[in-house]
N, C-alpha and C positions, 0 to 999 in steps of 0.2 A: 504494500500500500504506500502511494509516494502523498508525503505530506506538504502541505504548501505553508499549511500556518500550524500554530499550536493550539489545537482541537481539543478536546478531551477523547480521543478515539485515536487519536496518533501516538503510538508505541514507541518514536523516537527519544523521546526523554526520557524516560525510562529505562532504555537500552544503554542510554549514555550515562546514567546515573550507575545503573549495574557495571557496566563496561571500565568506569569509575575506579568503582568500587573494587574490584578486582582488579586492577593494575595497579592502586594502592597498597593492597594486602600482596599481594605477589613483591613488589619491592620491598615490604616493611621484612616478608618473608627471607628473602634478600639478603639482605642486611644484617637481620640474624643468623643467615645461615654463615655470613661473610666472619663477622666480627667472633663467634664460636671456632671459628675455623682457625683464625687469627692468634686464637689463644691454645687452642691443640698444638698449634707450630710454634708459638714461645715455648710453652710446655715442654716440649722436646729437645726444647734447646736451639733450634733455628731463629732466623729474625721471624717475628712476627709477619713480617711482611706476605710473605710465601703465602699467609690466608688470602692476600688479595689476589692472588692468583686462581683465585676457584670462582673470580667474574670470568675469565678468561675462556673460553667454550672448550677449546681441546685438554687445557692444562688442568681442570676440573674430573677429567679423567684418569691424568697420570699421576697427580698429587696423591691419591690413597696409596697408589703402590709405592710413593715414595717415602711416605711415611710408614707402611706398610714391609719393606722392604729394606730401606737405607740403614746406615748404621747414627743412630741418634748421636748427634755433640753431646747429649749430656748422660750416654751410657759411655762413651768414650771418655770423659772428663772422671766417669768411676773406674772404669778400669786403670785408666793413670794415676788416680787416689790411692787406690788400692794395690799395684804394683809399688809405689810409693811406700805404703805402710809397709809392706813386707820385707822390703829393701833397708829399711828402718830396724825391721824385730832384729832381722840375721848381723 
């Protein structure tokens, strides 16, 4: 139905308000998912940064495996701790 004016029977304001509405929550979604992410890779001992990489469309799929996979900086900073202490006892 193509609408000329703002009728009470035309569905386009409506659509746009929903249409709205969910690209709203889809950013907000976003955001959260961005800024979580962001903190999983401090966590780890990476820059923080690396979470912004999961806007990025291909690199969104390689980041799990490289968190997944890599050797963390900061299991590596225990292993050197810990080589350390030992080098200490003896």
């Amino acid at each position: 139905m193509y609408c000329t004016n703002m009728t009470p029977n035309c569905p386009l304001p409506v659509f746009i308000v929903i249409a709205a509405l969910a690209l709203f929550l889809c950013m907000v979604a976003a955001l959260i998912k961005t800024w979580i992410n962001c903190m999983i890779f401090h966590k780890a001992g990476y820059c923080w940064a690396w979470g912004l990489l999961t806007l990025v469309p291909i690199a969104n799929i390689i980041l799990p495996f490289v968190l997944a996979l890599g050797d963390w900086p900061v299991r590596k900073e225990l292993r050197r701790l810990k080589d350390a202490a030992k080098t200490q006892a003896t």
